[in-house]
C-alpha positions as CSV (number, residue, x, y, z in Angstrom):
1,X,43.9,32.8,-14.7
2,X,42.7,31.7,-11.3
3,X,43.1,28.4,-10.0
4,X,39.1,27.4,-10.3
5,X,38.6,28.8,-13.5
6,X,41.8,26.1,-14.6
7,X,40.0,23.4,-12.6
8,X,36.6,24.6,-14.7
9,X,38.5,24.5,-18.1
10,X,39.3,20.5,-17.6
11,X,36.9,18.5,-19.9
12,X,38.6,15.3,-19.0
13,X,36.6,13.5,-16.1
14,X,38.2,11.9,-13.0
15,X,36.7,8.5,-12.1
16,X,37.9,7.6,-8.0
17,X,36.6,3.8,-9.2
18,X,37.3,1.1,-11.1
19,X,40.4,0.5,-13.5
20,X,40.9,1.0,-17.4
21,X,39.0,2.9,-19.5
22,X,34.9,3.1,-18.6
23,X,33.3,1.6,-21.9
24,X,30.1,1.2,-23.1
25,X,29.6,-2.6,-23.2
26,X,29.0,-2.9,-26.6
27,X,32.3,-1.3,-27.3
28,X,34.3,-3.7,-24.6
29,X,32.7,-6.7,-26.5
30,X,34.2,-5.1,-29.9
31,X,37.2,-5.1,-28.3
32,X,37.3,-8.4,-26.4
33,X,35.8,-10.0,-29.9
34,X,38.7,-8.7,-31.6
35,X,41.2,-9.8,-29.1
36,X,40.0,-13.2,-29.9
37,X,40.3,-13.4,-33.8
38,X,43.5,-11.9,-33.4
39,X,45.5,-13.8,-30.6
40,X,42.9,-16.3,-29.5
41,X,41.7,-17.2,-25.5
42,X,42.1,-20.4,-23.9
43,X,40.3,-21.8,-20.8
44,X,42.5,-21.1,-18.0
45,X,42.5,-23.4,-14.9
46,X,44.9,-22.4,-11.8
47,X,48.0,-24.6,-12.4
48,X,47.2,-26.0,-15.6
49,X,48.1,-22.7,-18.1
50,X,45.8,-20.8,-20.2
51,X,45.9,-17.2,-20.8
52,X,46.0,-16.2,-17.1
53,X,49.5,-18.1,-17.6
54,X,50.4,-16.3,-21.0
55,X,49.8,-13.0,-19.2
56,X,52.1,-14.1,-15.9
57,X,54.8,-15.0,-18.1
58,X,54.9,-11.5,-20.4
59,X,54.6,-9.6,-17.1
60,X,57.6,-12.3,-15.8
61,X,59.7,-10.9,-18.9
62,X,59.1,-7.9,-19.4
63,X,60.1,-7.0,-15.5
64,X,63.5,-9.9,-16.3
65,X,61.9,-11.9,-12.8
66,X,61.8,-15.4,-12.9
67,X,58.2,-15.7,-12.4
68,X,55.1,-13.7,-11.9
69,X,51.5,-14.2,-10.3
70,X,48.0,-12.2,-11.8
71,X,45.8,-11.0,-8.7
72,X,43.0,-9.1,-10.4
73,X,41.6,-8.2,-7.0
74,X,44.1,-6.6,-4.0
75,X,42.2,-9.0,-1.7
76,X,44.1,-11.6,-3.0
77,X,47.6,-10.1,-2.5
């Protein structure tokens, strides 16, 4: 098998944007609605805890650091 008739045969697209999976809205806000019946959302305001702050500390344990800091954008780094 040549190598463009491999490249042909992949059915799964490629997307060079964006991050996670590319939803139709209405199945994101499924998913987000869920997410809130099951583990609830909080208002989150910098320094004073919320969800942002539930997600910094999971990341902080699972990679045993002391602390950890969400940047959803690498402008922020």
């Amino acid at each position: 098998m040549s190598q463009e008739t491999a490249i042909s045969r992949d059915d799964d697209p490629i997307f060079l944007f964006g991050d996670g999976d590319r939803l139709p809205p209405e199945i994101l806000l499924q998913r987000l609605d869920s997410y809130q019946l099951l583990k609830g959302l909080e208002q989150d305001q910098f320094s004073l805890g919320g969800t942002v702050q539930v997600l910094e500390e999971k990341m902080a344990s699972i990679l045993e650091k002391e602390s950890a800091i969400f940047m959803p954008t690498g402008t922020l780094a």
